[in-house]
C-alpha positions as CSV (number, residue, x, y, z in Angstrom):
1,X,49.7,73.1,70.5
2,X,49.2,69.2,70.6
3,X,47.1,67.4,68.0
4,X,43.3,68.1,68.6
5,X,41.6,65.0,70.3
6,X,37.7,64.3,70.0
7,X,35.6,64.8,73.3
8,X,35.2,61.4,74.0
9,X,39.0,60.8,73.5
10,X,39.9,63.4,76.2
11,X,41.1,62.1,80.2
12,X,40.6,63.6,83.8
13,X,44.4,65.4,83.0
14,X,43.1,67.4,79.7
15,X,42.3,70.7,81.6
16,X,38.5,70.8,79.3
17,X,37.3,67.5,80.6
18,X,38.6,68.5,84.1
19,X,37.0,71.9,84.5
20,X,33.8,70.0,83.1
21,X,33.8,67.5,85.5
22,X,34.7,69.0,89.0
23,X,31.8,71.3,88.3
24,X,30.0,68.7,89.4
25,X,30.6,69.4,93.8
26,X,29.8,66.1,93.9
27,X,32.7,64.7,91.8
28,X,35.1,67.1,93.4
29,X,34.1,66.2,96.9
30,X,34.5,62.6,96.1
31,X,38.5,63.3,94.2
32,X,39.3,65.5,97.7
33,X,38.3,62.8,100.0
34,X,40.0,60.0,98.3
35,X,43.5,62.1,97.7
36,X,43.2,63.3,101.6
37,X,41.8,60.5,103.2
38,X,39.2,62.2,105.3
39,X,35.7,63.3,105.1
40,X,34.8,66.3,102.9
41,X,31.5,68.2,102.9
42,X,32.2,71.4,100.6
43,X,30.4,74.5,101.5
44,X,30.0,76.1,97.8
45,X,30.1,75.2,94.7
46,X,33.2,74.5,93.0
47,X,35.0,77.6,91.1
48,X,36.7,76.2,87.6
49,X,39.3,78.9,86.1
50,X,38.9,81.2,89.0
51,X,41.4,84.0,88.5
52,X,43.8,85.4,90.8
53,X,45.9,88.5,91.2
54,X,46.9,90.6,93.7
55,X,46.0,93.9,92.2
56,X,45.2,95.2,88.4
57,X,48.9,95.3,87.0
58,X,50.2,92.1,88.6
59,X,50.5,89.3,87.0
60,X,47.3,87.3,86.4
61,X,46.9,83.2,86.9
62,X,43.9,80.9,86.6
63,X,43.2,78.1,88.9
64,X,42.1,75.6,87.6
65,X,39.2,74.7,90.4
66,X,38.9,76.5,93.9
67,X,36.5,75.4,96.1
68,X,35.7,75.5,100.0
69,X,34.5,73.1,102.6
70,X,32.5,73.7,105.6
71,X,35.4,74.0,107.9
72,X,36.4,77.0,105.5
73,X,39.6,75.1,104.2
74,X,40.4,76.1,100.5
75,X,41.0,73.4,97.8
76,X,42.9,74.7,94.7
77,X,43.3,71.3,92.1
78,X,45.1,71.8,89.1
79,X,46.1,69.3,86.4
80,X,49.6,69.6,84.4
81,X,50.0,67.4,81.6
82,X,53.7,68.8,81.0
83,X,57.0,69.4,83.5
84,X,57.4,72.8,83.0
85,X,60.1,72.8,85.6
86,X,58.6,75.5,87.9
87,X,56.1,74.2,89.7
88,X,57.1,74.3,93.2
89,X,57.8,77.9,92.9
90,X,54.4,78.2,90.9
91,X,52.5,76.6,93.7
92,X,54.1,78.9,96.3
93,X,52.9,81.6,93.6
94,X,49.1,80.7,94.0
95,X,49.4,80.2,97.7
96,X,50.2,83.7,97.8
97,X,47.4,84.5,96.0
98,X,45.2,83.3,98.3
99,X,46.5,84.1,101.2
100,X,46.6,87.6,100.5
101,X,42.6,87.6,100.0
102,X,41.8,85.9,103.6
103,X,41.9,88.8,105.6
104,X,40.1,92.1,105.1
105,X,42.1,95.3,104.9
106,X,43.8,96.0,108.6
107,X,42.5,93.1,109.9
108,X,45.5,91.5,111.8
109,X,44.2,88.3,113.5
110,X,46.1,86.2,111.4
111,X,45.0,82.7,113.5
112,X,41.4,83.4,111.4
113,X,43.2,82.9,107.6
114,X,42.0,79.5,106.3
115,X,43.9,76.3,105.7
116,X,45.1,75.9,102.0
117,X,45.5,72.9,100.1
118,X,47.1,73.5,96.9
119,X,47.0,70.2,94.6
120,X,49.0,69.2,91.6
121,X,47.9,65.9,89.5
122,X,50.7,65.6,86.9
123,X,51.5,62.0,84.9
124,X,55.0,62.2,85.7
125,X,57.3,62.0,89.2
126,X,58.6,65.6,89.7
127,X,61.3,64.7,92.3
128,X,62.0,61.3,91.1
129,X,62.0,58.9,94.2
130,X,58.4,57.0,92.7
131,X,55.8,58.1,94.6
132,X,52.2,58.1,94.4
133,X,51.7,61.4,96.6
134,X,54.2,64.2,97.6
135,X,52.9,66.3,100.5
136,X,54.7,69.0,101.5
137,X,53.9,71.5,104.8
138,X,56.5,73.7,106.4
139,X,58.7,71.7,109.2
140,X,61.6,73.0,110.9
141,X,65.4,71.8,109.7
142,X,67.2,71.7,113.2
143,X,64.3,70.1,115.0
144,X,63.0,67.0,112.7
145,X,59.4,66.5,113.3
146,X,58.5,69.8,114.1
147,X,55.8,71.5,111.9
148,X,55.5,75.0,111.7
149,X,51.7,74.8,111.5
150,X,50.8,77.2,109.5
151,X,47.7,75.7,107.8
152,X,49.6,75.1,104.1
153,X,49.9,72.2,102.6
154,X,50.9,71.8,98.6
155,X,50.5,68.4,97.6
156,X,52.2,66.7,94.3
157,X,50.2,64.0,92.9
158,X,52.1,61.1,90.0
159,X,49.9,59.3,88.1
160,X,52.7,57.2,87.1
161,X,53.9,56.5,90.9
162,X,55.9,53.2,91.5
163,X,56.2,53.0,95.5
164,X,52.4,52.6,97.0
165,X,53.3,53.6,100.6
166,X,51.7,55.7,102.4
167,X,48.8,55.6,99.9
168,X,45.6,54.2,99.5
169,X,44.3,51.9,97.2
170,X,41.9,53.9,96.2
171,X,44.5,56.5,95.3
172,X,46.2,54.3,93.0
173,X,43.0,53.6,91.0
174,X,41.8,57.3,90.9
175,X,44.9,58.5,89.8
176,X,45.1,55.6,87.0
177,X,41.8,56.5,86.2
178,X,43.1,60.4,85.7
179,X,45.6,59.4,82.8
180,X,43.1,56.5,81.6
181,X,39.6,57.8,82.1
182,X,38.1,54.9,81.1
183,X,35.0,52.7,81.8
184,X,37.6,49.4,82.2
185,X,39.3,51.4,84.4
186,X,36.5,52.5,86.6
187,X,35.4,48.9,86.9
188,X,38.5,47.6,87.6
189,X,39.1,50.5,90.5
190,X,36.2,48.2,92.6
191,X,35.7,51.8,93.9
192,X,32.0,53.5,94.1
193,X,33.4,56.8,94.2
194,X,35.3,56.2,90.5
195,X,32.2,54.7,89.0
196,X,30.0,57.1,90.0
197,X,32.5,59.7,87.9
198,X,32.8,57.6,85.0
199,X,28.8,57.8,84.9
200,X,28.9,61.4,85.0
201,X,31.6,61.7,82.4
202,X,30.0,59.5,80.1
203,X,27.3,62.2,80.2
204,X,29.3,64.6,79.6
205,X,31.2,62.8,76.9
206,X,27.9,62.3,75.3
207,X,26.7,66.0,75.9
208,X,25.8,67.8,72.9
209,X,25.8,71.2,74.4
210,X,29.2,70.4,76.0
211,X,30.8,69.2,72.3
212,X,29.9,72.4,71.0
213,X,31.9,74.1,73.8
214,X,34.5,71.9,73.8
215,X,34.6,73.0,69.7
216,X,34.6,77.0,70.8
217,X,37.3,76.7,73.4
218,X,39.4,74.6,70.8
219,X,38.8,77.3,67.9
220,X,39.1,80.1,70.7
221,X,42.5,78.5,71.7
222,X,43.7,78.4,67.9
223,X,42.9,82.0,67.7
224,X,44.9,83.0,70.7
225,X,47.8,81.1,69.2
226,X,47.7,82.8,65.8
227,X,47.7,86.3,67.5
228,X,50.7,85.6,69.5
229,X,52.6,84.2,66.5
230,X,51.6,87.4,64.6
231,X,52.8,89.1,67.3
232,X,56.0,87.4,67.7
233,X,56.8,87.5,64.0
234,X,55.7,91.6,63.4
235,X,58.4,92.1,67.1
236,X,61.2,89.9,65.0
237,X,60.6,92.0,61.7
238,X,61.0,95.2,64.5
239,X,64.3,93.2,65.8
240,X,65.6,92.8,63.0
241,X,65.4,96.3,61.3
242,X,67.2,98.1,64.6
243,X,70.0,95.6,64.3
244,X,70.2,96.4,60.6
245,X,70.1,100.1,61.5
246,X,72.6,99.6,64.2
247,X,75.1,97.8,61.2
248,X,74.7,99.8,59.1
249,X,75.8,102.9,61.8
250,X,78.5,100.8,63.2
251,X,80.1,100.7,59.6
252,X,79.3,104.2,58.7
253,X,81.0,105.3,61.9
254,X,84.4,103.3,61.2
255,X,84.2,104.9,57.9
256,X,84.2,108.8,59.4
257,X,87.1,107.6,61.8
258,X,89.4,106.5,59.4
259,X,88.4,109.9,58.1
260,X,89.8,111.4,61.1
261,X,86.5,112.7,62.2
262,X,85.9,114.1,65.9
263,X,83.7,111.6,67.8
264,X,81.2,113.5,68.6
265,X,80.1,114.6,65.0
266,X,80.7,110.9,64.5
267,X,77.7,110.1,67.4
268,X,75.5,113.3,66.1
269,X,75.6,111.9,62.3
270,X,74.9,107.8,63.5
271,X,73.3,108.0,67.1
272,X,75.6,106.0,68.6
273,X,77.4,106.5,71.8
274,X,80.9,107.9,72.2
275,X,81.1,104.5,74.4
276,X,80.4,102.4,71.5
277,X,82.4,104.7,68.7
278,X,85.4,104.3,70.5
279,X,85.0,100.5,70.8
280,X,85.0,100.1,67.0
């Protein structure tokens, strides 16, 4: 786990000050508008480690936030500090999710399932060609130009893009802003929507309720590490006494061989296979 910073210290990509901020619908709205160049009025409020799974024993996820706009199209926005070399498949993963919540049991009219934005703000280029914005919807490979039209989008977002096509200026600055969340940067963005953020996160920076939080969910956090280092260490100790046990029977069973034992009284005495006897 990486060094522990201060409240104040943390950006827009440190998952705490994230989930803190996009809260706020208004501060969400204002990110979603400026990353998809349109108009967004959301219809609830903003969901912040909403969990997904498809039934009790499948494997669980949190999102970071979901939210909805009036049209009924579905925002999930994560943040990923580090390239954990899965994130395409990951995103198809919690597209998945969601789409297999839109529609009631039986209910077949497929045209009614939402449009899905998944949304990835990472500070570095995951496919390497320097852009700003990656958006990716289903097309068809013999006829370029062709969407399938499906209604789902997954869009990669580099804080540390090089190329500014097909971007807006306003992009660039938020997603500066994201790995420098900073009052110099806000000013410097000239954009309304960025200052008005850096006012609320300044309140939230200077939140004492939030602090203590902030403190729980960092002890909390250390906890969960400690347990699963316990964990890890108690299943290494269980390793490594089978494989002792599994020497130890390896050697006693050469031993009864060169006695001239039958193998099977060999494999009833050390519980190994007549498979593996006869390989020694």
């Amino acid at each position: 786990m990486e060094k522990k910073k201060e409240l104040k210290d943390l950006n827009l990509l440190d998952r705490f000050l994230f989930a803190e901020a996009v809260e706020d619908p208004e501060i969400l709205q204002d990110m979603l508008e400026i990353i998809l160049g349109k108009d967004i009025v959301l219809k609830h409020l903003p969901q912040t480690e909403k969990e997904g799974r498809r039934a009790a024993w499948s494997r669980q996820i949190r999102m970071d936030v979901w939210a909805m706009d009036e049209n009924e199209a579905i925002y999930d926005t994560e943040v990923q500090k580090k390239n954990t070399h899965n994130l395409p498949r990951r995103t198809r993963l919690y597209n998945g999710l969601i789409d297999s919540k839109l529609l009631e049991s039986g209910d077949i009219e497929y045209n009614k399932m939402n449009d899905v934005y998944i949304i990835m703000i990472m500070p570095f280029d995951l496919f390497g060609k320097g852009l700003y914005r990656y958006t990716f919807r289903m097309t068809c490979k013999e006829a370029p130009g062709l969407e399938l039209d499906d209604g789902a989008t997954r869009i990669f977002l580099n804080t540390r893009g090089i190329d500014p096509a097909g971007v807006s200026e306003e992009l660039i600055a938020l997603l500066r802003y994201f790995e420098d969340t900073s009052k110099k940067v806000a000013e410097s963005s000239s954009s309304g929507k960025i200052l008005k953020m850096q006012k609320k996160i300044e309140q939230i920076r200077s939140s004492e309720e939030i602090g203590v939080k902030y403190m729980n969910a960092y002890e909390e956090r250390l906890l969960e590490l400690q347990e699963a280092r316990e964990e890890g260490l108690k299943e290494g100790r269980e390793k490594g006494l089978q494989e002792g046990q599994k020497k130890a029977s390896k050697a006693m069973a050469i031993e009864l061989k060169k006695l001239g034992r039958p193998l099977e009284e060999i494999s009833k005495v050390t519980k190994l296979s007549i498979e593996e006897i006869e390989a020694l």
